[in-house]
C-alpha positions as CSV (number, residue, x, y, z in Angstrom):
1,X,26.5,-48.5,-25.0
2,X,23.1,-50.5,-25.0
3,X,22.3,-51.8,-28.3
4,X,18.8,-50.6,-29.9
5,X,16.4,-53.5,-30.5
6,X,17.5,-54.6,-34.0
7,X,13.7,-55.9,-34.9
8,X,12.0,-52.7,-33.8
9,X,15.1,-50.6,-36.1
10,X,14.1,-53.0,-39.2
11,X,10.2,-53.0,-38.6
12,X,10.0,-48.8,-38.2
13,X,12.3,-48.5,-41.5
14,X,15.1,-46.9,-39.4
15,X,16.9,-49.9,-41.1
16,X,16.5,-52.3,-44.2
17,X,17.3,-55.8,-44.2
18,X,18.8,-56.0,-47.4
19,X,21.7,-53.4,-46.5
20,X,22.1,-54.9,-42.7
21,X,22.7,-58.3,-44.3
22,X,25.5,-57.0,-46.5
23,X,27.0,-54.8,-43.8
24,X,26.9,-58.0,-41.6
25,X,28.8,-59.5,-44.4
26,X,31.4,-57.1,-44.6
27,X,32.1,-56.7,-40.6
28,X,31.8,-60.3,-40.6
29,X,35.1,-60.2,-42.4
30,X,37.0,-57.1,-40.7
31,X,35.4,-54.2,-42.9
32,X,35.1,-51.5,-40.8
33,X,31.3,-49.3,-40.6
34,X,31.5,-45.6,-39.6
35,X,27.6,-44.7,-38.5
36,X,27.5,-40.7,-38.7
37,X,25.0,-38.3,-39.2
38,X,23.2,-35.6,-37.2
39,X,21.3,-38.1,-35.5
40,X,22.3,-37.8,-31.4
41,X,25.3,-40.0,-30.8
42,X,23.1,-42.2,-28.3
43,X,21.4,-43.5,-31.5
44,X,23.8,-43.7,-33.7
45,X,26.0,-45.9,-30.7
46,X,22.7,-48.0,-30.6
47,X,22.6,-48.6,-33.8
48,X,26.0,-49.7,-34.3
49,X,26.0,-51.9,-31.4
50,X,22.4,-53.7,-33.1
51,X,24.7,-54.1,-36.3
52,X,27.8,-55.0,-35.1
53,X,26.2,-57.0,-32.5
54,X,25.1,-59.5,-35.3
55,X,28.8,-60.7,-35.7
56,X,29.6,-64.2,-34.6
57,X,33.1,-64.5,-35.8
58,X,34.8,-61.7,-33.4
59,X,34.7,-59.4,-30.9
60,X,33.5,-55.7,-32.0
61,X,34.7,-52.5,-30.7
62,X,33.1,-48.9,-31.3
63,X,34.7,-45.6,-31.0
64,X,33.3,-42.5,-30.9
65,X,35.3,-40.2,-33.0
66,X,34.1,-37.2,-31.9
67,X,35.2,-37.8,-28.2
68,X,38.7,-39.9,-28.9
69,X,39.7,-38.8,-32.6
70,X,40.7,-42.1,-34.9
71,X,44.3,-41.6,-35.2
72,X,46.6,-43.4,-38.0
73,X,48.4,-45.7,-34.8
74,X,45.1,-46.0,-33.3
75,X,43.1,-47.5,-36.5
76,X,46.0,-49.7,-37.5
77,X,46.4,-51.5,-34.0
78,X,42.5,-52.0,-34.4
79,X,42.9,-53.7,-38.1
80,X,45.4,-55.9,-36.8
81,X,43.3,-56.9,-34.2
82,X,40.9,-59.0,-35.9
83,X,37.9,-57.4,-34.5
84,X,34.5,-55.8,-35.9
85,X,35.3,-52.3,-35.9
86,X,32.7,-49.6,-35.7
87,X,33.0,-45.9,-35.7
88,X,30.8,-43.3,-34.7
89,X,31.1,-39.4,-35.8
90,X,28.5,-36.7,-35.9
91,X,29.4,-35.6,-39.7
92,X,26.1,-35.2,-41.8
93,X,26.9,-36.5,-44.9
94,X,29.7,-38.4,-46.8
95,X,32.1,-35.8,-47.6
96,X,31.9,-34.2,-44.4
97,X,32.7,-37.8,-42.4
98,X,36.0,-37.6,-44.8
99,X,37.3,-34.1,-44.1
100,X,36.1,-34.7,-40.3
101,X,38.3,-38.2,-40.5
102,X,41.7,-36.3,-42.4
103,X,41.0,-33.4,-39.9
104,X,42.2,-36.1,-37.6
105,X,45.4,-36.5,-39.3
106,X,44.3,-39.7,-41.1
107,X,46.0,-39.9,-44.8
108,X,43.1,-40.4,-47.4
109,X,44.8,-44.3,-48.0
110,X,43.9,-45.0,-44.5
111,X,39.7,-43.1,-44.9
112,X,39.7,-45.1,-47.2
113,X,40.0,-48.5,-45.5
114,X,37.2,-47.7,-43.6
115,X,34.6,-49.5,-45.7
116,X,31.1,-48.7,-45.6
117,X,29.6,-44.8,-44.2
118,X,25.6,-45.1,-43.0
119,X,24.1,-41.7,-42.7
120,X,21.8,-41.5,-39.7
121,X,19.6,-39.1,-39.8
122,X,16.2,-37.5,-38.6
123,X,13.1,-37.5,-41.3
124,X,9.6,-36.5,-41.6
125,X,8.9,-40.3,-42.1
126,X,11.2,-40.7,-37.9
127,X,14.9,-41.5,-37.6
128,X,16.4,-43.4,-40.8
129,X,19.6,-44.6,-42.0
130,X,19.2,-42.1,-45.1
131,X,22.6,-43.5,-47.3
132,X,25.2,-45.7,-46.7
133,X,28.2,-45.5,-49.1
134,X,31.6,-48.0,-49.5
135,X,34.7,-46.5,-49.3
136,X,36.5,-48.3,-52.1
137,X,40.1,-48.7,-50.8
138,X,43.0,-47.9,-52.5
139,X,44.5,-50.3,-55.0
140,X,47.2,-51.2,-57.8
141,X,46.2,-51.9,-61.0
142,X,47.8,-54.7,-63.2
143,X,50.7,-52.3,-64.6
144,X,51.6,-51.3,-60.5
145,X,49.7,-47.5,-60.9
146,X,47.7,-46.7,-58.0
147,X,44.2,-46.0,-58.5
148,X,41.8,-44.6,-56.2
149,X,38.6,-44.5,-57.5
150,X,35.2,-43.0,-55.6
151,X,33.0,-44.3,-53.2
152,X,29.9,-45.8,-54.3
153,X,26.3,-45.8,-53.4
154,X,25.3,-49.1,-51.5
155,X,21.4,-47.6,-50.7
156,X,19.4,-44.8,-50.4
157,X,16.3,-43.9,-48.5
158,X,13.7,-42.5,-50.9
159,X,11.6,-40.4,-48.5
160,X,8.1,-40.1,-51.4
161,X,7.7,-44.1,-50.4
162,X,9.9,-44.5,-47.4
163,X,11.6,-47.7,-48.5
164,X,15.4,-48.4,-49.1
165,X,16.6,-48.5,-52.6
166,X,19.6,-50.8,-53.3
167,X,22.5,-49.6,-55.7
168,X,24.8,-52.3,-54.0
169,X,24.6,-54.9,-56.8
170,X,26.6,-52.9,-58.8
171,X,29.7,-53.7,-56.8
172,X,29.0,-56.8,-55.9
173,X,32.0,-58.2,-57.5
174,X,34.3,-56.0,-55.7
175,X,32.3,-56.3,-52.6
176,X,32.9,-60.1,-53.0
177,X,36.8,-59.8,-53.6
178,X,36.9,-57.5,-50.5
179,X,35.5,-60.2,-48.0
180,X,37.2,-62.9,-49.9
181,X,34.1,-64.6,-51.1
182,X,33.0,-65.8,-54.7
183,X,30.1,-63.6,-56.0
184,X,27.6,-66.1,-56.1
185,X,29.1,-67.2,-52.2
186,X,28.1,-63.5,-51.3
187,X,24.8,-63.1,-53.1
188,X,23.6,-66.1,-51.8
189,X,24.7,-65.6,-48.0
190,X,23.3,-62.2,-48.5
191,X,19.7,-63.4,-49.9
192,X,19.7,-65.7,-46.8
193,X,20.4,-63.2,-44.0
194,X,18.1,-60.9,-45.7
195,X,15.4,-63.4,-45.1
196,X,16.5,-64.3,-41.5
197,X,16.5,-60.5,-40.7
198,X,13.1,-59.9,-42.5
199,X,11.3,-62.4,-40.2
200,X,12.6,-60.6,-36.8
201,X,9.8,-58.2,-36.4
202,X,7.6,-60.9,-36.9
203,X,9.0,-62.7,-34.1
204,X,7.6,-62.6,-30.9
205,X,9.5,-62.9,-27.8
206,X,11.6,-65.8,-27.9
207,X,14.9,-67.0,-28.0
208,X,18.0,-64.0,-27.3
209,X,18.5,-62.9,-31.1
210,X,21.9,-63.9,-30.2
211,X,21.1,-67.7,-30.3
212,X,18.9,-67.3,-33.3
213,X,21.9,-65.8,-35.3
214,X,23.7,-68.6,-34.2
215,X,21.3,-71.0,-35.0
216,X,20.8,-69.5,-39.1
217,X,24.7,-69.3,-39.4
218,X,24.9,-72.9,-38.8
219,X,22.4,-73.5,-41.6
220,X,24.5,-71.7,-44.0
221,X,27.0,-73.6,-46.7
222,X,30.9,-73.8,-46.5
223,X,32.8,-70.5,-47.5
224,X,33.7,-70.5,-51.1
225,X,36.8,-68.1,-51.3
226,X,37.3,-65.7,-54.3
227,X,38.6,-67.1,-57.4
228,X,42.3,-65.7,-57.8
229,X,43.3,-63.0,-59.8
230,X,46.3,-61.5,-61.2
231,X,48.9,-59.9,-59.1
232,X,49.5,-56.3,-59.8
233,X,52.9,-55.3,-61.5
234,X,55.5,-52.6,-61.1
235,X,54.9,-50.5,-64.4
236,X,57.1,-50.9,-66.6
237,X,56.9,-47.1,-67.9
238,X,59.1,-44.2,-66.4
239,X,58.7,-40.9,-65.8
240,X,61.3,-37.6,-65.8
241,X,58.6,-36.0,-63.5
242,X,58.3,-38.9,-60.7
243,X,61.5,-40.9,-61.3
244,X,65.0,-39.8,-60.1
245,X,67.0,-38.4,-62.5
246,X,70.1,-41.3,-62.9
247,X,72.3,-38.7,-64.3
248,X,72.0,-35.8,-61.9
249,X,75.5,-34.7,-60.0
C-alpha cells in the first residue's frame, strides 16, 4: 500500500499531531494500532502506512482484516516478531471493531492486546480520524485477581470546531508503564514529536520525511525506563465456586 502524505493528513485535520506523536510512541514500542472505520480501505491502508511509517526502531507490517481475518496463531507469531503491527478492518466504531475481531475467533485477552482503535471516518468538515481509543490489556492486580477494565478515550474529533480534543493524559501513567518509559520520559518525548510533526506542513519540499525523523530522534534524550513496581500475587482467598473441591470422591 502507498502511504498518504503524512503533512497533507496533519495540515487538512484528517490527523492531529498530538495523538500521532503518542501513537508513534506506542508502535515505537510494539503496541499494536487497528485503523477502522467506514472510511474506504484504500485510506485507511494509507493512513496506517503514514503512521506506522514514522517508526525507526522496526519493521511494520499491516493486515487487512477484512480480507485475511487476525487469527489467535496469526497475532501471536506477529507479537513475537518485534515488528510495528498495524491492522486494518472496516468496523465503524469501537464496539463493532471488537465483535468484528472475536467474530474471528480471537479471545477478548488477545482484543485486548491490540492497543490503540483510530476511527476513520467521512465528515461534513472531509475525511477525519473521528476517535481513537486504547485497549487497556488484561492484567493481575497485587492479590493475583484478574482485572479487565474498559478502554479509554485517547481523543475525539469535535466536529462544531473541527479540532482534536485530547483525553489521553488521563492515562498517561499507564500509557507510560505499557511502553516501558517513566511518565515524565513519555510526556516529554511526546511534547517533542508533537512539535516535530506540527512543523511538517510548514515544510516545503525538502529532505524524504524519513531522514528528518531520523534526524529529530537523534536529538532526543536517553530512554528512562519505568520505575518498578510490585509484582502481582496469587490471592491468597479461596473460593467453593472456582476452587476444586479437596474433599470430593
Amino acid at each position: 500500500m502507498r502511504p498518504l502524505d503524512l503533512s497533507s493528513l496533519l495540515r487538512e485535520g484528517t490527523l492531529d499531531a498530538r495523538s500521532v506523536a503518542l501513537l508513534w510512541l506506542l508502535a515505537d514500542d510494539g503496541v499494536p494500532l487497528v485503523f477502522a472505520g467506514p472510511a474506504e480501505a484504500p485510506f485507511r491502508a494509507g493512513v496506517a502506512a503514514a503512521v506506522l511509517g514514522l517508526v525507526q526502531s522496526r519493521a511494520w507490517v499491516l493486515i487487512d482484516a477484512d480480507e485475511e481475518p487476525l487469527t489467535s496463531a496469526r497475532l501471536a507469531a506477529l507479537l513475537r516478531g518485534d515488528v510495528a503491527l498495524g491492522v486494518s478492518l472496516s468496523a465503524p466504531d469501537l464496539g463493532a471493531v471488537m465483535e468484528s475481531l472475536g467474530g474471528m475467533g480471537l479471545p477478548e485477552d488477545a482484543v485486548r492486546r491490540l492497543g490503540a482503535i483510530l476511527v476513520l471516518d467521512e465528515t461534513e468538515r472531509g475525511l477525519r480520524c473521528t476517535s481513537v481509543h486504547y485497549l487497556r490489556p488484561s492484567e493481575r492486580d497485587a492479590q493475583g485477581h484478574v482485572q479487565r477494565r474498559p478502554p479509554a478515550v485517547l481523543s475525539a474529533w469535535d466536529g462544531e470546531i473541527d479540532a482534536h480534543e485530547d483525553y489521553a493524559w488521563a492515562i498517561t501513567p499507564e500509557l507510560a508503564d505499557r511502553v516501558d518509559r517513566s511518565q515524565a520520559d513519555l510526556e516529554q518525548r511526546q511534547a517533542s514529536r508533537t512539535s516535530f510533526l506540527a512543523t511538517l506542513p510548514l515544510q516545503g519540499a525538502g529532505s524524504p520525511l524519513s531522514e528528518r525523523v531520523r534526524g529529530h530522534l537523534a536529538t532526543e534524550p536517553e530512554r528512562v525506563p519505568a520505575p518498578e513496581h510490585e509484582r502481582a500475587r496469587p490471592s491468597p482467598f479461596r473460593s467453593g465456586l472456582l476452587d476444586p473441591d479437596e474433599h470430593a470422591h
